[in-house]
VOPAPA-861508 format. One line per 10 residues: number of its first residue (from 1); their letters; for each residue x, y negated, z of N, C-alpha, C. Coordinates in steps of 0.2 Angstrom, whole numbers, plus 5000, padded with zeros to 4 digits. Example, Ala and Ser with C-alpha at 12.3 -4.5 7.8 and 13.67 -1.06 7.14 Angstrom:
2
1) as) 5066:5028:5039:5062:5022:5039:5066:5016:5039; 5064:5011:5035:5068:5005:5036:5064:5000:5039
END
This chain:
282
1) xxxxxxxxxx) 3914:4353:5213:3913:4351:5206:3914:4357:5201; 3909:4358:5195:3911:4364:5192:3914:4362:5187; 3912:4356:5182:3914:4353:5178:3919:4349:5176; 3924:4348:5176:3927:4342:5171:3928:4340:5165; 3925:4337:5161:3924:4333:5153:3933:4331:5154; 3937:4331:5148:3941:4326:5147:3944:4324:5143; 3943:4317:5142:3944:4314:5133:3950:4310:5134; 3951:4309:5129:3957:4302:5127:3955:4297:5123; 3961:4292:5124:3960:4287:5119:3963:4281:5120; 3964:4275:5115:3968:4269:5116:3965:4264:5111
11) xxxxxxxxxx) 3966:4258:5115:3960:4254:5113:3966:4250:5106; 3966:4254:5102:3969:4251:5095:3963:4252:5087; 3968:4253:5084:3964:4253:5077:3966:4260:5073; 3967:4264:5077:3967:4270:5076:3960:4271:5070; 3961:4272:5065:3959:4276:5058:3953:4271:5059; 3954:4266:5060:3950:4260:5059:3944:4257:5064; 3940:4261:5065:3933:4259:5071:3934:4265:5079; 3940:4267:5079:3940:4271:5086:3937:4269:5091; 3938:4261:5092:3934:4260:5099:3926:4263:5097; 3922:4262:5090:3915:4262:5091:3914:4269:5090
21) xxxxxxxxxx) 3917:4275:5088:3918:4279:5090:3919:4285:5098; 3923:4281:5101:3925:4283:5106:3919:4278:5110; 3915:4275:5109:3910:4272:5114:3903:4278:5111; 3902:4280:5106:3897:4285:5103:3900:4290:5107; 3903:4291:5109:3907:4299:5111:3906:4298:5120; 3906:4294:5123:3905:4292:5130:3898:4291:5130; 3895:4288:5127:3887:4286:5127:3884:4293:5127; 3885:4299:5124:3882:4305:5121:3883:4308:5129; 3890:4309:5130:3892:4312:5133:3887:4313:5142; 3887:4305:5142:3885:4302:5147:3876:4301:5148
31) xxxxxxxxxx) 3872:4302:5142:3867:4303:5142:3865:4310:5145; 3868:4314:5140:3867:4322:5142:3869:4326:5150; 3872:4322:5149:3875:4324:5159:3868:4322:5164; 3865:4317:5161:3860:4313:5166:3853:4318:5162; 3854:4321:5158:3848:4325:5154:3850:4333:5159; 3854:4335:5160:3856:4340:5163:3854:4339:5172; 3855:4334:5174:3853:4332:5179:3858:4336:5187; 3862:4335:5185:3868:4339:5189:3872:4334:5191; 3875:4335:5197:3882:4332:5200:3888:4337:5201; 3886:4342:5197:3894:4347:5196:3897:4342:5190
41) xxxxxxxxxx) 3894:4339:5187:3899:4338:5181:3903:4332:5181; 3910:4330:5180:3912:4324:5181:3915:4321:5174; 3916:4316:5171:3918:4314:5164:3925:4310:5165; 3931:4313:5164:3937:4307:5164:3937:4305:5156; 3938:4298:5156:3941:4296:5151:3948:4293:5152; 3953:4295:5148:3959:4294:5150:3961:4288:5144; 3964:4281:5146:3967:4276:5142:3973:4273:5141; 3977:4278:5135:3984:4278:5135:3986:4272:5132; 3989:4268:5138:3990:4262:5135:3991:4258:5131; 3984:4256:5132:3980:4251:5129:3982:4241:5136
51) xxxxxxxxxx) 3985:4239:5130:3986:4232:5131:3977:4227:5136; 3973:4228:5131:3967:4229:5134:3962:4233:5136; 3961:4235:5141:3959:4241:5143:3950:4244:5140; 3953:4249:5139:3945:4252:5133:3939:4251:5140; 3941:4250:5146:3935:4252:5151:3930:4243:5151; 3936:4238:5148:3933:4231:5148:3932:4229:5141; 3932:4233:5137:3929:4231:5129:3923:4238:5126; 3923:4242:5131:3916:4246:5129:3911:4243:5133; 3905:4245:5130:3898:4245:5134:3898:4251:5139; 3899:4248:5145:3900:4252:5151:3894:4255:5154
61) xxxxxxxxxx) 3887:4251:5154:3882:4250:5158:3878:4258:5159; 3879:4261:5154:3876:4267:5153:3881:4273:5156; 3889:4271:5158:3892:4275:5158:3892:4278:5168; 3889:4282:5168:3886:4281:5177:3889:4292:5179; 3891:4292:5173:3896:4297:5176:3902:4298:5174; 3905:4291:5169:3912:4292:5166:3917:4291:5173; 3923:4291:5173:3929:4289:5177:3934:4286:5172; 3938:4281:5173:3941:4278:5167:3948:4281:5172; 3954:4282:5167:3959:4283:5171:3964:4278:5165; 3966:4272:5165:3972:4269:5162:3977:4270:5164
71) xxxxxxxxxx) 3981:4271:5159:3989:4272:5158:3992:4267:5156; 3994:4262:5159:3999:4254:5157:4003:4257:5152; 4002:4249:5148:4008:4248:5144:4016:4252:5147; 4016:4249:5152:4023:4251:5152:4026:4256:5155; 4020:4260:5158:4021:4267:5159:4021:4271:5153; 4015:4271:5148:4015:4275:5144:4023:4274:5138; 4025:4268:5137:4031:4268:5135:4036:4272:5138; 4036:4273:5145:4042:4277:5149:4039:4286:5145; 4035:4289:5145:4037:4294:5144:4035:4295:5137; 4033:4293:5134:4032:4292:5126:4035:4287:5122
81) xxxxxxxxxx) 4042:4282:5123:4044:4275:5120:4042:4279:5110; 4042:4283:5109:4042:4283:5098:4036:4286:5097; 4031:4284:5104:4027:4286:5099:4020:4280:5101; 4015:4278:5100:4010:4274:5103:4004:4276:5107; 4004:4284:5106:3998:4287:5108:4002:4295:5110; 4003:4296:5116:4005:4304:5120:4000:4307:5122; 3993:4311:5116:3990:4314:5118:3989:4321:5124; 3997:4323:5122:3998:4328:5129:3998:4325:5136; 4002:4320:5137:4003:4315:5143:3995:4313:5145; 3991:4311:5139:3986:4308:5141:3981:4314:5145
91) xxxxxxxxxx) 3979:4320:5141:3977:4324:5144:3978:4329:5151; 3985:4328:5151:3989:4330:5158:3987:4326:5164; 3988:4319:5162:3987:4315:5168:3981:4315:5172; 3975:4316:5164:3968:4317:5166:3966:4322:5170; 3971:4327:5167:3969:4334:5173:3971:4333:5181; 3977:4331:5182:3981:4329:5186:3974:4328:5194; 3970:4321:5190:3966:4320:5195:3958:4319:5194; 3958:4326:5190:3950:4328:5190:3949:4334:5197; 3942:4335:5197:3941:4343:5202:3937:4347:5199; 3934:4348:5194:3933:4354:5192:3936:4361:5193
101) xxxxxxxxxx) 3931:4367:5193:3933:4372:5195:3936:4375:5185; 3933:4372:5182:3932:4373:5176:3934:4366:5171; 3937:4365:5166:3939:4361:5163:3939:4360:5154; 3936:4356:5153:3935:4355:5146:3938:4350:5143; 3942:4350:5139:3946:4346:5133:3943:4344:5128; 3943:4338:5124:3938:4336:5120:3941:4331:5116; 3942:4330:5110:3946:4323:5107:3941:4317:5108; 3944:4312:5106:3941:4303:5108:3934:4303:5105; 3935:4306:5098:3931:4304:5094:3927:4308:5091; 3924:4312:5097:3921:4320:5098:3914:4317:5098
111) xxxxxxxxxx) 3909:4319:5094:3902:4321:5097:3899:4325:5098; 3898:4329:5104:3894:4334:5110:3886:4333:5111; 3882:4337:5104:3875:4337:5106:3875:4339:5114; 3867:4336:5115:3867:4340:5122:3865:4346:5123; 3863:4350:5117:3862:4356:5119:3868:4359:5121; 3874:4357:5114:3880:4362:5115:3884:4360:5124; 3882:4354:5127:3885:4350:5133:3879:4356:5139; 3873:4358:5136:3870:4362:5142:3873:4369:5142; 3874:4370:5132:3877:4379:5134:3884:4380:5137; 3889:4374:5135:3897:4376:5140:3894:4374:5147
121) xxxxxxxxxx) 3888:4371:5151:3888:4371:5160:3885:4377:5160; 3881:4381:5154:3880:4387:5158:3883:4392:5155; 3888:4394:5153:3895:4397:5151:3898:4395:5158; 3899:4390:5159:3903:4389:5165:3902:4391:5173; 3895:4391:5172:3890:4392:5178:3889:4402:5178; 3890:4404:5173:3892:4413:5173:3898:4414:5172; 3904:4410:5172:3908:4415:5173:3911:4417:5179; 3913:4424:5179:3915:4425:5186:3924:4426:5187; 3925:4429:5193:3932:4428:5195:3935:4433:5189; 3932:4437:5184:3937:4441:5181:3940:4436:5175
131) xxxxxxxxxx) 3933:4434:5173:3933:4429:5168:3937:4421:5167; 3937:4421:5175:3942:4416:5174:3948:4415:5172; 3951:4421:5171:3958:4423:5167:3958:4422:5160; 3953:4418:5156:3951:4419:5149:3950:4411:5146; 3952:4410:5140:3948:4404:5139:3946:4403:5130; 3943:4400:5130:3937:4396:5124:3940:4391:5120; 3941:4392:5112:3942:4387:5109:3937:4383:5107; 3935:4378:5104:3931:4376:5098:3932:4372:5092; 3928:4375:5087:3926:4374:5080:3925:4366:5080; 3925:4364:5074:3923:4358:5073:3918:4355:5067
141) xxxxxxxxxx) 3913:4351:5066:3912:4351:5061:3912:4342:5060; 3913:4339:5053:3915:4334:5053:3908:4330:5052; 3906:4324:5055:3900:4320:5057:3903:4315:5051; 3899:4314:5043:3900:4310:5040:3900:4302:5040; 3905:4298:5038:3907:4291:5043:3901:4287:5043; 3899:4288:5036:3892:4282:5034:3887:4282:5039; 3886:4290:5043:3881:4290:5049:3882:4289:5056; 3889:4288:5056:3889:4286:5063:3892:4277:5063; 3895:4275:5058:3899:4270:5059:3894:4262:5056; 3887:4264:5054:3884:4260:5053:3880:4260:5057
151) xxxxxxxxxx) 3879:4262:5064:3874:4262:5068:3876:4260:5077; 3873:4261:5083:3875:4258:5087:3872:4265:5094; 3867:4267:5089:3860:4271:5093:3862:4279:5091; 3864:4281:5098:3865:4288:5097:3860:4292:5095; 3852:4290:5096:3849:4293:5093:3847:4292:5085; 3851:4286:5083:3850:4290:5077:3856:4295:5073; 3860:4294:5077:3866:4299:5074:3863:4306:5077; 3857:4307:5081:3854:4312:5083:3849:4315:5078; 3847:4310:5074:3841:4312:5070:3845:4315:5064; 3850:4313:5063:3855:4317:5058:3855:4321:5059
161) xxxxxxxxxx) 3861:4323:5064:3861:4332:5066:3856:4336:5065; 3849:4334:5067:3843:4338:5066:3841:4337:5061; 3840:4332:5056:3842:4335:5050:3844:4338:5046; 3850:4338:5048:3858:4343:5044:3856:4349:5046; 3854:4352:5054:3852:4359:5055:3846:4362:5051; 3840:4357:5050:3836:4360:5046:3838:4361:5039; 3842:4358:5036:3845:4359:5028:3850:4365:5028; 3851:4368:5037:3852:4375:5033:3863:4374:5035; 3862:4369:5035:3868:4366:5041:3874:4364:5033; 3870:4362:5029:3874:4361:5022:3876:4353:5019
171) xxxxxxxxxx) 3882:4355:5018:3887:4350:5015:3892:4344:5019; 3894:4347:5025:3897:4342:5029:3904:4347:5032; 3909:4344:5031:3916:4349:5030:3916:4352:5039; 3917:4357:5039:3918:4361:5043:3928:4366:5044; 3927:4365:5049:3936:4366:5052:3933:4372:5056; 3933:4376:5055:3930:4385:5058:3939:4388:5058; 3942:4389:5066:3945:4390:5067:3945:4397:5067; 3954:4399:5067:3954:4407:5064:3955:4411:5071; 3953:4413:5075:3958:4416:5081:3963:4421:5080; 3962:4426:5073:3968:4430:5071:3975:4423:5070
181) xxxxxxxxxx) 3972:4421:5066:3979:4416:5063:3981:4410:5067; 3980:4408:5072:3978:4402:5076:3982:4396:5072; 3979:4391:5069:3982:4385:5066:3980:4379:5069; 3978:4379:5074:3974:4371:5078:3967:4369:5074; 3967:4363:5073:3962:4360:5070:3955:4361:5076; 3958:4363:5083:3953:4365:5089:3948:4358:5088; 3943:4355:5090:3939:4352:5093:3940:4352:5101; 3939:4358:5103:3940:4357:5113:3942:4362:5115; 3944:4363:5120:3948:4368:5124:3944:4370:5131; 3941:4374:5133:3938:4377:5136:3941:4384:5144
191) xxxxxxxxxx) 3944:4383:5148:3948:4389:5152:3945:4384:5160; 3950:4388:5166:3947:4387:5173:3957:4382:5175; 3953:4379:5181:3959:4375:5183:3966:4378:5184; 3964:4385:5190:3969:4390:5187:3975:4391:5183; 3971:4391:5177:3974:4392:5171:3980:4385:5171; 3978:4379:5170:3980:4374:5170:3984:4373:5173; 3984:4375:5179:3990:4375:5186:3995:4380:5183; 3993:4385:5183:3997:4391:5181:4004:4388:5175; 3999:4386:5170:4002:4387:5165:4007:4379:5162; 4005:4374:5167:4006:4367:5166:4004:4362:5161
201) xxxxxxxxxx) 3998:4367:5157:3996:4364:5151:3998:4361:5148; 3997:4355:5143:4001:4354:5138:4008:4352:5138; 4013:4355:5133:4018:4354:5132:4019:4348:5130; 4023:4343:5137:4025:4338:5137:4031:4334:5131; 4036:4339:5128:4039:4336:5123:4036:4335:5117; 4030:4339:5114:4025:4337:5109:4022:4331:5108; 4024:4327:5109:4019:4320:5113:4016:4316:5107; 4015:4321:5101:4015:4317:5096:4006:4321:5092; 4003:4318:5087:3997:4324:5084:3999:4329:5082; 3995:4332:5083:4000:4340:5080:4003:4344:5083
211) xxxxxxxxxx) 4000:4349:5084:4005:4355:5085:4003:4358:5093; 3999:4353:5098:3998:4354:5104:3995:4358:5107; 3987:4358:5102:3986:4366:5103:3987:4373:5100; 3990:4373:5094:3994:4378:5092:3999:4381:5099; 4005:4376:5099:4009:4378:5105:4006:4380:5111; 3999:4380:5114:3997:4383:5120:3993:4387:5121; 3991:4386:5113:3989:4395:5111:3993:4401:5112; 3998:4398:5110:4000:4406:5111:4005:4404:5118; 4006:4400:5119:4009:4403:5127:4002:4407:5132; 3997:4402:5131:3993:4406:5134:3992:4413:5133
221) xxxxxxxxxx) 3991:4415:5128:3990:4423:5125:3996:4425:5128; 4001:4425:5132:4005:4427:5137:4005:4431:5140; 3998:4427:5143:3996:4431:5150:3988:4430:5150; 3984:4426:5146:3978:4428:5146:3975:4431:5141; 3967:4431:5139:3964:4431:5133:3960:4425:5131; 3960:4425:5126:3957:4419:5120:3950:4423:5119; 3944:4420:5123:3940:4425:5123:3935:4422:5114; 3936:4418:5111:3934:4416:5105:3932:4410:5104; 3928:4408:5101:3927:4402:5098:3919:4400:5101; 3919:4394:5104:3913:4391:5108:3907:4391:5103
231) xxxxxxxxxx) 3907:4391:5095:3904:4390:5089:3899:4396:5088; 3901:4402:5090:3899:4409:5090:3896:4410:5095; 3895:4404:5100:3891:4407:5106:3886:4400:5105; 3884:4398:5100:3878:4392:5097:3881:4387:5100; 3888:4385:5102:3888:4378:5104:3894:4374:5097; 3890:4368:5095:3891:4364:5090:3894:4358:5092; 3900:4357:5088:3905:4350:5089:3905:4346:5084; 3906:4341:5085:3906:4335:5079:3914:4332:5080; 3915:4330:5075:3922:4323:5073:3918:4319:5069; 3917:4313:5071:3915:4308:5068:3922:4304:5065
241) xxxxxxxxxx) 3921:4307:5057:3924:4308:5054:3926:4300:5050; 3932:4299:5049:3937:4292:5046:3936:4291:5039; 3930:4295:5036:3930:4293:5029:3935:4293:5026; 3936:4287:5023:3942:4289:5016:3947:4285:5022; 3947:4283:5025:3952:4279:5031:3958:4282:5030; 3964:4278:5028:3971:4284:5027:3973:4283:5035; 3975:4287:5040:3977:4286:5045:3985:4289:5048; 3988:4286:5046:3997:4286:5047:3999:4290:5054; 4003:4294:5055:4005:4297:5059:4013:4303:5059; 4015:4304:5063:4020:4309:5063:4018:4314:5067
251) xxxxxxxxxx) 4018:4319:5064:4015:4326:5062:4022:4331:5064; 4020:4336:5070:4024:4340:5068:4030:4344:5074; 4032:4350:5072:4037:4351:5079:4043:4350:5077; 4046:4345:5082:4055:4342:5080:4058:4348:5079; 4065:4349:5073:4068:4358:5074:4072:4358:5076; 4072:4356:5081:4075:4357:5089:4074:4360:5094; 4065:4361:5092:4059:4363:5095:4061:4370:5098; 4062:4372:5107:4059:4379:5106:4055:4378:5111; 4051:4386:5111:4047:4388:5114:4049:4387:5122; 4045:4384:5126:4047:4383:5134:4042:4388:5138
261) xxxxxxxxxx) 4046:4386:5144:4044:4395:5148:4035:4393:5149; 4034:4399:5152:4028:4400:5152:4025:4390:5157; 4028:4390:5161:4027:4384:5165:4031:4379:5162; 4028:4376:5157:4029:4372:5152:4035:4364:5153; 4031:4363:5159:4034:4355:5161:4038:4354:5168; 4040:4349:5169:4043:4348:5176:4039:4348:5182; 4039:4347:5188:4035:4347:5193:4031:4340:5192; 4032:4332:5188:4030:4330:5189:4026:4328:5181; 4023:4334:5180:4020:4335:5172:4014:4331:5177; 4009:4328:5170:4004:4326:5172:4005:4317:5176
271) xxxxxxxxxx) 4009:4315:5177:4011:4309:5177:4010:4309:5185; 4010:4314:5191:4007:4314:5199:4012:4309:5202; 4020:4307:5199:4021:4303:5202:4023:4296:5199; 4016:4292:5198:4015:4287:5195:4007:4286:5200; 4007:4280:5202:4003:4277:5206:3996:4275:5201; 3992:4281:5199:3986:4279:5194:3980:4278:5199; 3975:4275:5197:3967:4276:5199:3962:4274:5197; 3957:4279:5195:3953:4282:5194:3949:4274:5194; 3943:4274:5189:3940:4269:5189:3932:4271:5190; 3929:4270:5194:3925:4274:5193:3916:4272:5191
281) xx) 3911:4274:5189:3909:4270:5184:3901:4274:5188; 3902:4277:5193:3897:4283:5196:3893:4277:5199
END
């Protein structure tokens, strides 16, 4: 396998319509992998407990390369009881039992044209062993609510993008990450499995928004390079964006907070010894 895709999410009301977002975000995702026409590439969706699971209130029928991985209620309470949503835990576990040589990180409510989903398989498909020691942030640009949250058809949220490109790519808020200054606000995460093993990936006491990838930014810059930002090399990312939606959260690193050794977590980071399984949707 060269690829693994991996998202998150929980079947709540996170900033008001996340399930029809997070169904826009697997529908795209999963079209383009069948447009690519490859069985290197895998898609987890990881379901941090969620009471009803997002695998039995999405439209499934198109999803022929996703993998559902839930995370029970009462698990996700054991290593996150103050928070409802442990986006590090969810992406850990997700790696935990993906195979990819190559691993992509991606938020719930992401949109990945399929061009930008063809140029990270072949980004991926040239990198060699020196390159493996390097990883790729990305940019993000925010998909306006009124276009994605009134519709059902990804390709109409298609005919938008190509719109908005021909107008010159004007007037939709963009998060153009700094790599001098690194402040987050990443879209995806882009490195090889390696990396991931090496490094334990995300720091397991942040379990909160914020500050997650900031934090492995520079632990990685430790020992590897941050070869740039995926946006400069023509691949374009969306957030299908909350509108005015005010969306409540605790932000932030406890100042308690230090920096943890370069192997961030315990041997059972990634939740390995918790009895999960993959749902699989192939």
């Amino acid at each position: 396998m060269l690829l693994s895709i991996i998202t998150s999410g929980k079947n709540d009301q996170y900033a008001g319509n996340f399930k029809q977002r997070h169904q826009h975000n697997l529908d795209k995702l999963n079209d383009s992998i069948n447009k690519l026409n490859t069985n290197e590439i895998e898609l987890i969706a990881v379901d941090w407990g969620s009471e009803e699971k997002l695998s039995d209130v999405l439209n499934t029928s198109n999803f022929t390369h996703t993998k559902f991985l839930h995370i029970p209620s009462e698990i996700a309470k054991k290593y996150s009881p103050d928070s409802g949503f442990s986006i590090v835990h969810a992406l850990n576990a997700g790696f935990r039992r993906s195979k990819g040589r190559y691993i992509f990180f991606i938020d719930g409510d992401s949109y990945v044209p399929y061009e930008s989903l063809a140029l990270i398989y072949n980004i991926a498909l040239s990198l060699d062993e020196e390159k493996e020691k390097t990883f790729f942030w990305a940019s993000r640009y925010h998909l306006p609510y009124e276009i994605h949250s009134n519709t059902n058809d990804i390709r109409e949220i298609d005919k938008n993008i190509e719109i908005w490109e021909q107008n010159q790519k004007q007037n939709w808020r963009h998060d153009k990450i700094k790599l001098h200054d690194f402040g987050g606000t990443a879209m995806g995460l882009l490195l090889s499995r390696d990396i991931c093993e090496e490094s334990t990936l995300y720091y397991e006491v942040l379990n909160k928004w914020g500050w997650l990838d900031i934090e492995i930014h520079h632990r990685l810059l430790t020992r590897y390079s941050c070869v740039g930002d995926l946006e400069d090399y023509g691949v374009s990312f969306f957030h299908l964006d909350h509108h005015s939606i005010q969306v409540k959260g605790q932000n932030g690193i406890n100042p308690n907070y230090n920096s943890p050794r370069f192997e961030a977590n315990d041997e059972n980071w990634g939740l390995v010894n918790e009895n999960l399984k993959l749902i699989n949707f192939l």
